[in-house]
N, C-alpha and C positions, 0 to 999 in steps of 0.2 A: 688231763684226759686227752690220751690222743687221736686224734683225724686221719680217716684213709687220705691221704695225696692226691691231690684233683687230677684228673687223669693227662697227662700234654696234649697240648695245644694240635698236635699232628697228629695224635691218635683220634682225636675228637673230629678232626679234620676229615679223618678215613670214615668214619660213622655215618657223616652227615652223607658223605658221597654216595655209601654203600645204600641208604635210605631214597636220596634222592634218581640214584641208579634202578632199583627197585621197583620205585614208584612209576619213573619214566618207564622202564619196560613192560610193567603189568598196563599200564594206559594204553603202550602202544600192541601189546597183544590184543587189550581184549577192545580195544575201540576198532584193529582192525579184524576179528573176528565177526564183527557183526555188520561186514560190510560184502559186497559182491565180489566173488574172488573167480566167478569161472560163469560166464553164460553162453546159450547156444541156442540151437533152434529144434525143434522135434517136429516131423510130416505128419500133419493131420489125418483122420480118416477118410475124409471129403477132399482130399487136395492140399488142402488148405496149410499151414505151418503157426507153428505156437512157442511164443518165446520163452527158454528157460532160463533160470540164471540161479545161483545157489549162494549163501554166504557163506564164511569159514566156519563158524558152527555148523552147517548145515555136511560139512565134507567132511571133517575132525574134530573132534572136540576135546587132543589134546591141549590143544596150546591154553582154553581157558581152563582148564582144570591143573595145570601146570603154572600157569600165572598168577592161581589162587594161592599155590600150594609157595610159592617164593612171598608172596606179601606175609601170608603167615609164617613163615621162617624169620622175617624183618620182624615182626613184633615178637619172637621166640627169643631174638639173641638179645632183648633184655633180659628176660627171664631166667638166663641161663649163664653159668661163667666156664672156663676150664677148657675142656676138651668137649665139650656139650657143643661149644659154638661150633668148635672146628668140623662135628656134625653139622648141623646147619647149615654152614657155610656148603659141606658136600652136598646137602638137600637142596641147595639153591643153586648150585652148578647145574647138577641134575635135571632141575625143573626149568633151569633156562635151556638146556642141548634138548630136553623135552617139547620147550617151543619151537627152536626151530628145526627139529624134525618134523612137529605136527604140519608146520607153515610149508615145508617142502611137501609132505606126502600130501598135502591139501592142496596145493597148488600142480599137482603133476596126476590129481584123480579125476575119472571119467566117470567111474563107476557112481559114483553120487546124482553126477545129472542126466544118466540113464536111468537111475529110479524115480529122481524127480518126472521126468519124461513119462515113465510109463504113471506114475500117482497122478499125475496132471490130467493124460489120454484114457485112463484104465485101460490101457495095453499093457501087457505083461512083456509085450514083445517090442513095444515103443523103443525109441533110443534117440541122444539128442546127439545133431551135426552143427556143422559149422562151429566147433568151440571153442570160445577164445576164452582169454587169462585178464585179470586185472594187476594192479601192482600191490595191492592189497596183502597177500603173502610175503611179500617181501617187506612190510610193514611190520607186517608179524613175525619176522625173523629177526629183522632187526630188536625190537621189543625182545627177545628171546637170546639176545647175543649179552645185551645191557645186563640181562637178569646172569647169564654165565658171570659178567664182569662184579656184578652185586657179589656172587658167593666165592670167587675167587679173592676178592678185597675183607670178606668175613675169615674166609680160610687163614690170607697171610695177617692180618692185623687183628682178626675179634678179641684176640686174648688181652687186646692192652686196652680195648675197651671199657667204659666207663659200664656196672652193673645196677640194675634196679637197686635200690639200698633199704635198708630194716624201716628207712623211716616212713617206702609205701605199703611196709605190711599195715595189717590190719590190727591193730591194736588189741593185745589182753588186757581183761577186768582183772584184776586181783581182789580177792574176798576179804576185808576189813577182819584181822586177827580179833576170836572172841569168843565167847561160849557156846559149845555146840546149839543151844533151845536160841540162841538171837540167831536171825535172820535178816534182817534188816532194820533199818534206823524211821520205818514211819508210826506213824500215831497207832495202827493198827498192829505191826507186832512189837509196841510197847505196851501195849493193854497184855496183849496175849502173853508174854512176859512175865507181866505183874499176875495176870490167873494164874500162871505156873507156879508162882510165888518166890520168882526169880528178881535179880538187881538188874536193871535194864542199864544204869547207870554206873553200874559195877565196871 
């Protein structure tokens, strides 16, 4: 009986990277998505000023919907052998130049904390000054480069990757060869058997 070939040692080696590339990028998108990436200030009605500040969800909400879509790519490419990955692998390019556009266009919008501005004032006509940036984007870009480096290292190696194998499926019942009126081997359809006036033991 013979064995697929354990997969080398260098291939397995690219797997783990691509995994723990992955991992690292989606972290650092979406840990810095939810942190402050742009605040400012908005003039009150009385004089007064009221501080605004907005996170990276709150500006784009590419980069987490793109850092979702690369961890589920990662658990795709067991699933998958052939030219299946080398998709995957382009789905996970994609989803990382995804982040770090979102983390650019998020880092360079105004428009976000002028609506906060006026939701905060109920001025329609509010707008926030003084606005400064956080490094936080650049967080998320970086997270977003790592995920490009995940689907490029799928593109050139998945194919010599190691594949989910027949032994996680799910196992088939096979039905005990036998007369169509037997059903089963309990006490109940060997009675019912025996009323047919069948050999349960036949």
């Amino acid at each position: 009986m013979s064995e697929t070939p354990a997969a080398p040692k260098s291939s397995r080696g690219t797997l783990v990277l691509m995994l723990l590339l992955t991992a690292l990028g989606a972290a650092l998108v979406l840990t810095a998505v939810g942190r402050t990436w742009a605040e400012g200030v908005a003039p009150g009605t009385a004089g007064g000023r009221i501080a605004i500040s907005a996170s990276g969800s709150k500006l784009t909400g590419l980069p987490t919907g793109t850092a979702l879509v690369a961890m589920a790519a990662a658990v795709a490419v067991f699933a998958v052998r052939g030219r299946a990955r080398l998709l995957v692998g382009l789905l996970t390019v994609l989803a990382g130049a995804g982040a770090v556009a979102g983390a650019l266009i998020g880092r360079a919008d105004t428009a976000g904390l002028h609506t906060l501005a006026a939701t905060q004032l109920g001025l329609t006509s509010a707008h926030a000054e003084e606005i400064t940036r956080t490094a936080w984007p650049w967080v998320a870009l970086a997270g977003g480069l790592l995920l490009v480096a995940a689907g490029a290292l799928t593109v050139r190696f998945g194919r010599n990757w190691p594949a989910m194998g027949s032994r996680y499926e799910a196992p088939t019942r096979r039905r005990p060869a036998g007369k169509a009126g037997a059903t089963g081997n309990s006490p109940a359809d060997l009675w019912k058997a025996l009323d047919r006036g069948e050999d349960p033991t036949g």
